[in-house]
VOPA-878947 format. One record per residue (C-alpha): residue number from 0; residue in one letter; x, y, z. Coordinates in steps of 0.05 Angstrom, whole numbers, plus 32768, in hexadecimal, padded with zeros to 4 digits. Example, Ala and Ser with C-alpha at 12.3 -4.5 7.8 and 13.67 -1.06 7.14 Angstrom:
BEGIN
ATOM     n   res      X      Y      Z
ATOM     0     A   80F6   7FA6   809C
ATOM     1     S   8111   7FEB   808F
This chain:
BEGIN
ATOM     n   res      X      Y      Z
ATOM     0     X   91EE   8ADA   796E
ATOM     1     X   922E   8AC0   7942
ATOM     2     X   9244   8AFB   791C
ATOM     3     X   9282   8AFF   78E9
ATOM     4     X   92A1   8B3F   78DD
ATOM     5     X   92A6   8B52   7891
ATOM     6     X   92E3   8B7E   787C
ATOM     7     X   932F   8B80   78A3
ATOM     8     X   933E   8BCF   7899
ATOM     9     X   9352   8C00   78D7
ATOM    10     X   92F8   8C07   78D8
ATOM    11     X   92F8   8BC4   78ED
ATOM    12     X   933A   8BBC   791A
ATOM    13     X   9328   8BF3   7944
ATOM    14     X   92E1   8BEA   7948
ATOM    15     X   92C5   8BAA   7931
ATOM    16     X   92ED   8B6F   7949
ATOM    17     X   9301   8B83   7992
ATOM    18     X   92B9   8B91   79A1
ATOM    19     X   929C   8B55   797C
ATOM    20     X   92D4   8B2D   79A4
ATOM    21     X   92BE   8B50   79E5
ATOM    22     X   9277   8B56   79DB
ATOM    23     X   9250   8B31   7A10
ATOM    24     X   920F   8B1C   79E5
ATOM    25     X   9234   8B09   79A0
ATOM    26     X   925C   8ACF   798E
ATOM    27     X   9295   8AEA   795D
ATOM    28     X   9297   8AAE   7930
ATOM    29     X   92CD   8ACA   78F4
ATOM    30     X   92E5   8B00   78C5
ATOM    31     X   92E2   8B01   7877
ATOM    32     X   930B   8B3A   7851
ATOM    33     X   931B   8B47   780F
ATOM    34     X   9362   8B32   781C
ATOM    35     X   9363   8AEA   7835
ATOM    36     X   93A7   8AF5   7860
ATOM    37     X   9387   8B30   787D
ATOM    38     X   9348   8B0B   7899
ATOM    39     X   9375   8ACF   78AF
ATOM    40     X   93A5   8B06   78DA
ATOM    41     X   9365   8B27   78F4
ATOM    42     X   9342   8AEF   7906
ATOM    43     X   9381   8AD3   792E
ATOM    44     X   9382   8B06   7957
ATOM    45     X   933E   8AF4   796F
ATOM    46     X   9347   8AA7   7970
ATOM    47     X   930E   8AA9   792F
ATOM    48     X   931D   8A8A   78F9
ATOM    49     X   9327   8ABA   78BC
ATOM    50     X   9302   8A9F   7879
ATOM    51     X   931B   8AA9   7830
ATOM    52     X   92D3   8A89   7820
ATOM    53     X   929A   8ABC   7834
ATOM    54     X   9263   8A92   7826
ATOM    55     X   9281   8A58   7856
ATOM    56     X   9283   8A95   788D
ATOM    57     X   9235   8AAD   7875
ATOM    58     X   921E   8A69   7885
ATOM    59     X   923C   8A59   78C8
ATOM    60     X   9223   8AA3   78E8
ATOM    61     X   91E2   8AC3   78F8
ATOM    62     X   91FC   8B09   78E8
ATOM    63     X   9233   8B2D   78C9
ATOM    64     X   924E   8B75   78DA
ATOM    65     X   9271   8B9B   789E
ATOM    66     X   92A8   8BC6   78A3
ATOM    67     X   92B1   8BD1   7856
ATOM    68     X   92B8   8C0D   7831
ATOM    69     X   926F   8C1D   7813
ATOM    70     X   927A   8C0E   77C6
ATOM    71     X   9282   8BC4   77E2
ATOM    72     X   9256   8BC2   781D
ATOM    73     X   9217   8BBD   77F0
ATOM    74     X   9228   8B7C   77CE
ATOM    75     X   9243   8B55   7809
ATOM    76     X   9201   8B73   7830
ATOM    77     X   91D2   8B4F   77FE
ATOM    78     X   91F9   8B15   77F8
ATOM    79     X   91FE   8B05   784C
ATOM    80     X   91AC   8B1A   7849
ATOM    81     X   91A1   8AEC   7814
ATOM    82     X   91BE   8AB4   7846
ATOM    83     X   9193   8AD0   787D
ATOM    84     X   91C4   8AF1   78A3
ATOM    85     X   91B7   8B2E   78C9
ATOM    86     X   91D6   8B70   78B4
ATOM    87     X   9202   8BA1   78DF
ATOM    88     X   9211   8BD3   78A1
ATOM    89     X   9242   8C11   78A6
ATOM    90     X   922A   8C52   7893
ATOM    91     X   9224   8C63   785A
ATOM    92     X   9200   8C27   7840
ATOM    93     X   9211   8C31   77FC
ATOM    94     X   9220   8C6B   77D2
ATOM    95     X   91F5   8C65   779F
ATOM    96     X   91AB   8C6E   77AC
ATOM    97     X   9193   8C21   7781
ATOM    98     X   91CF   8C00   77A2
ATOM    99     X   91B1   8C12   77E9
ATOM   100     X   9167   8C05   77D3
ATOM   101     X   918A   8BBD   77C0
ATOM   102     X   91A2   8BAF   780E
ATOM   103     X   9155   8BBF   782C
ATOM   104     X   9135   8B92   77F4
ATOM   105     X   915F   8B60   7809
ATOM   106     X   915D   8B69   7852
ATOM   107     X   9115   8B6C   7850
ATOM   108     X   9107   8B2C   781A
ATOM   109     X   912D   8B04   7850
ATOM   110     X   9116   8B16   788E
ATOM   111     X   915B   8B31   78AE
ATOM   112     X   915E   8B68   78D9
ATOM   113     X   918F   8BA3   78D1
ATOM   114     X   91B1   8BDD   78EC
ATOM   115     X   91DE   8C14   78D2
ATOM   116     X   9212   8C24   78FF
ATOM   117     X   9204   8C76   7903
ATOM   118     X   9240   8C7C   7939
ATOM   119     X   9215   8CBE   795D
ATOM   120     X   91D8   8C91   7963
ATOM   121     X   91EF   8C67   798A
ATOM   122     X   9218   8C98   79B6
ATOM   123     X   920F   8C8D   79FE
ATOM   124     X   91FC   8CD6   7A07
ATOM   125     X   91E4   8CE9   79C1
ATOM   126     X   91B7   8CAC   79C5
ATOM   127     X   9182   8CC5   79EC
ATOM   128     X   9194   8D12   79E0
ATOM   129     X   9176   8CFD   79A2
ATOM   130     X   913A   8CD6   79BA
ATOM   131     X   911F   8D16   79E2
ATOM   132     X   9130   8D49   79AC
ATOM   133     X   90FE   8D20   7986
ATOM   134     X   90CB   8D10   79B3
ATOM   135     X   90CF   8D64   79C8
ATOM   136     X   90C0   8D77   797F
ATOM   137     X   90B4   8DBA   7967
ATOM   138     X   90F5   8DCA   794B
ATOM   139     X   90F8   8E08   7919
ATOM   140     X   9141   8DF9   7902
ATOM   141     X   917C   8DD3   790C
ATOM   142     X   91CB   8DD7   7902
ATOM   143     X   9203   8DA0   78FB
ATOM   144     X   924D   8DAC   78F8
ATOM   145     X   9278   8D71   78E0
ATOM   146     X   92B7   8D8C   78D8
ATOM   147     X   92EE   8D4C   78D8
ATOM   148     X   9330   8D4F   78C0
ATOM   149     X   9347   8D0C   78A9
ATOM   150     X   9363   8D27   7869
ATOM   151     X   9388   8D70   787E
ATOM   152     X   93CA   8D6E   7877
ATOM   153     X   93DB   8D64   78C4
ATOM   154     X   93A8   8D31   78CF
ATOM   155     X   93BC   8CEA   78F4
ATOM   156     X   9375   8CCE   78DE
ATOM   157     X   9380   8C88   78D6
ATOM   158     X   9343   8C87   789F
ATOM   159     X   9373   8CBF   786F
ATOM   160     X   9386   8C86   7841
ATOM   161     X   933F   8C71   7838
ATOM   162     X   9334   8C7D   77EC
ATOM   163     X   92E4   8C7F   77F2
ATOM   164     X   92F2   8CB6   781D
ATOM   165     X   9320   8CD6   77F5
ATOM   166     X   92EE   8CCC   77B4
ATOM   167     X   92AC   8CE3   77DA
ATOM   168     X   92C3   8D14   7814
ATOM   169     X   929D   8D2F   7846
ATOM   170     X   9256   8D2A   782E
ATOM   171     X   9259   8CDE   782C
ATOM   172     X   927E   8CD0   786C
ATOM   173     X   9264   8D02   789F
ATOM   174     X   9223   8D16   7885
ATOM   175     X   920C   8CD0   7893
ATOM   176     X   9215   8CE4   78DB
ATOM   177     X   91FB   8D28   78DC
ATOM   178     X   91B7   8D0E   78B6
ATOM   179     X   91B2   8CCF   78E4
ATOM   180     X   91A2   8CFE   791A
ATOM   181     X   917D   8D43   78FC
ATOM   182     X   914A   8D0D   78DB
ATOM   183     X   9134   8CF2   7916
ATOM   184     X   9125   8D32   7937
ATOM   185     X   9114   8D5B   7908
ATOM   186     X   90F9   8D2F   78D2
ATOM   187     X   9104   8D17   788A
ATOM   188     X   9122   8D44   785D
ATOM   189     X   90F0   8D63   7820
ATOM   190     X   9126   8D86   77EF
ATOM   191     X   917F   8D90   77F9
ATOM   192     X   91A0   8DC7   77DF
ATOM   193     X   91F0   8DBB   77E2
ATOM   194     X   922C   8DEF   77D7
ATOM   195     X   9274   8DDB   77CD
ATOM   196     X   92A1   8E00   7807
ATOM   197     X   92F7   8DF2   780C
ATOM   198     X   930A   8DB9   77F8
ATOM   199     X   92D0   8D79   77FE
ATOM   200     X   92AF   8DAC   782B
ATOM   201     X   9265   8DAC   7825
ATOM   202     X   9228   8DD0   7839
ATOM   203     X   91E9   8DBF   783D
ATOM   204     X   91A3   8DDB   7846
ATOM   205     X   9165   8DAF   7849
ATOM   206     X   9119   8DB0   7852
ATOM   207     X   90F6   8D88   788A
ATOM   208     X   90B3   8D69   787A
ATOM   209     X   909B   8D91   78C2
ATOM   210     X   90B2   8DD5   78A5
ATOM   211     X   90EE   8DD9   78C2
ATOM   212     X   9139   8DE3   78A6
ATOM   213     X   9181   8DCB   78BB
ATOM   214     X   91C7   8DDB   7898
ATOM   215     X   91FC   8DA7   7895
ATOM   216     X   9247   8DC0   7893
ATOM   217     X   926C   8D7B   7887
ATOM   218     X   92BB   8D73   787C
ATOM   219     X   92FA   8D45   7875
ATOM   220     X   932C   8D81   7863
ATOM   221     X   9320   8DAE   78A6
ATOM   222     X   9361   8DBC   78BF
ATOM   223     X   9375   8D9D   7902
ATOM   224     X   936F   8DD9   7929
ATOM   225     X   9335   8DEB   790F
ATOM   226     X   930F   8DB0   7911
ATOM   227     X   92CF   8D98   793D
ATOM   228     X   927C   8D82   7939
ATOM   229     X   924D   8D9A   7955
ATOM   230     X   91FD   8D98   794B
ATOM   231     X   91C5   8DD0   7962
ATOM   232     X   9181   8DCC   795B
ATOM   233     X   9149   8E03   796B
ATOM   234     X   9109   8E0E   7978
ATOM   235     X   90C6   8E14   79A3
ATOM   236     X   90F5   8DFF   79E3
ATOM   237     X   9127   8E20   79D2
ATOM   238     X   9173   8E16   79C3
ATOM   239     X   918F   8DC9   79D0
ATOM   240     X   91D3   8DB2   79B8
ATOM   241     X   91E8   8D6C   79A8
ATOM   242     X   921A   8D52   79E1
ATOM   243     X   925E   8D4E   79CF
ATOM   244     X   9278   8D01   79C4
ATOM   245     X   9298   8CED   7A0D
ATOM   246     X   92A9   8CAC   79ED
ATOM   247     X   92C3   8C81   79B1
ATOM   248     X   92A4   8C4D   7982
ATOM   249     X   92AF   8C18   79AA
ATOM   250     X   9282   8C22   79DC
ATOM   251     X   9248   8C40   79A2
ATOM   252     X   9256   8BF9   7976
ATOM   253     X   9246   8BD0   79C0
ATOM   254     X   91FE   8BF8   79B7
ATOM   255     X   91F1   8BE1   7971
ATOM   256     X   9206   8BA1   7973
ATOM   257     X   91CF   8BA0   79A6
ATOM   258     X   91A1   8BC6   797C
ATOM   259     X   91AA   8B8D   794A
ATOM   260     X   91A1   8B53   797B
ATOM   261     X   915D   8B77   798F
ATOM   262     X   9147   8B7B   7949
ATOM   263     X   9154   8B36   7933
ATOM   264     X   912F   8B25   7976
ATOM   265     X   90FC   8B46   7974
ATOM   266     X   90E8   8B50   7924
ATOM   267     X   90DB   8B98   7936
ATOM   268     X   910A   8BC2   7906
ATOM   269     X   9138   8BF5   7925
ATOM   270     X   913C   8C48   7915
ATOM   271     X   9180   8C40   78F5
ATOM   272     X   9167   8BFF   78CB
ATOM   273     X   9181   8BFE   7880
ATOM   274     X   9146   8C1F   786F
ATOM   275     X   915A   8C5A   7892
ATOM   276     X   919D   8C52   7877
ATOM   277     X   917B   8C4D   7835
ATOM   278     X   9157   8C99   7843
ATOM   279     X   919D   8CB8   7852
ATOM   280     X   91BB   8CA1   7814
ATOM   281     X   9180   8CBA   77EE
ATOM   282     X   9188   8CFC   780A
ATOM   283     X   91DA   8D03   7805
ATOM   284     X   91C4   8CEB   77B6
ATOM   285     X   919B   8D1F   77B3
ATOM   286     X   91D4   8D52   77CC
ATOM   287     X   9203   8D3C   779D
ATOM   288     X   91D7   8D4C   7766
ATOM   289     X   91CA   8D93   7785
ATOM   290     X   9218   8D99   7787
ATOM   291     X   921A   8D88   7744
ATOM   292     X   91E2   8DB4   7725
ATOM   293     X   91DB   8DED   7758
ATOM   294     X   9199   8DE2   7765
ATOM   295     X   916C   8DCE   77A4
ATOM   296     X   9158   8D89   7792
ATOM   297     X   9110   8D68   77AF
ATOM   298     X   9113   8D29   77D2
């Protein structure tokens, strides 16, 4: 599979281009950014060649894999779709709930596989942690602790000058990751209720369609020392814990690039398809408005 890499920002140096360069089942084939001399350096450092044209780079690969911020992602997402490229999307998929319903229309009108790249799903632990929590069942309620730090005041993150970050806070960058994994155990969510805590420090309580009921505790603005995640679920067996992340990105990205090559093989869609990523934005949509109004809002 020839894959070009969409977006030249630290997302996409750490993550994207080493493994797509390293990867043995992908062909990296080049990198398009929004800044032309950013692509070409990128791309150089890979031997690909960095394009100022994207549509030259949509037609000469098979797949792309963005690493854009997500007021951008949905437009390029339709557009590589569009010229039947698969889709490796970043979470979230959008941040508006029509701009994400506009990435699975496309995805599905064409006939392209995709994934969302939910970092914890594809966790070489956390992976099939959250396979057996799911096939176990009977949970009566679940907790999930994101508290990150990229914006306190002794942070090092190297996402703190990320402006949709700054703009959206916590709810929007971790509670992708905390939903991509109570959903699939617990199940879809019914109704959110959201309170404001310190800072872009959210809470969150939802309704299962089982019955059950998680809270969410998501943040940017922890300090350092106080910082940490951590998920608990429990129920008719008891008292599990999600296991702590032994390893980066990298080695999670390997897994969905792989995810992605299966999908496009196989024409069976994956759990974390754009779909999915569709029902997450719905639901953070949905939170926002609670936020806003103070009231639990259905879903």
């Amino acid at each position: 599979m020839r894959i070009g890499l969409l977006g030249t920002g630290p997302w996409a140096e750490r993550v994207h281009a080493p493994v797509l360069a390293e990867h043995p089942g992908v062909e990296f084939a080049g990198v398009w950014g929004r800044r032309p001399e950013a692509a070409a350096a990128l791309g150089g450092r890979y031997g690909v060649p960095g394009h100022a044209d994207l549509d030259r780079l949509l037609a000469e690969v098979d797949a792309v894999s963005i690493a854009l911020p997500p007021t951008v992602q949905p437009g390029l997402a339709v557009r590589a779709a569009e010229a039947g490229c698969h889709l490796l999307l970043d979470k979230p998929v959008a941040l508006t709930v029509p701009d994400a319903r506009r990435v699975v229309e496309a995805a599905e009108a064409n006939r392209v596989a995709s994934v969302v790249f939910f970092t914890v799903r594809f966790g070489g632990d956390q992976l099939p942690w959250i396979e057996e929590q799911a096939a176990v069942g009977g949970w009566f309620s679940g907790r999930s602790d994101w508290f990150g730090s990229v914006f306190a005041p002794d942070s090092t993150s190297p996402y703190a000058a990320s402006p949709w970050r700054e703009e959206k806070g916590a709810l929007w960058d971790v509670g992708p990751h905390a939903l991509s994994v109570l959903l699939p155990v617990i199940g879809d969510a019914t109704s959110v209720t959201a309170v404001a805590g310190p800072l872009d420090t959210v809470h969150l309580v939802l309704r299962h369609a089982g019955g059950a009921s998680s809270t969410l505790a998501l943040s940017l603005t922890t300090p350092v020392a106080g910082g940490g995640t951590g998920m608990e679920l429990r129920g008719e067996s008891g008292t599990v814990q999600l296991p702590a992340r032994g390893e980066g990105p990298v080695a999670a990205y390997h897994r969905a690039l792989d995810a992605l090559a299966t999908a496009a093989r196989t024409g069976e869609p994956h759990p974390c398809s754009a779909a999915f990523g569709l029902r997450t934005v719905e639901i953070l949509a949905a939170a926002e408005r609670s936020l806003a109004t103070g009231t639990t809002v259905g879903l």
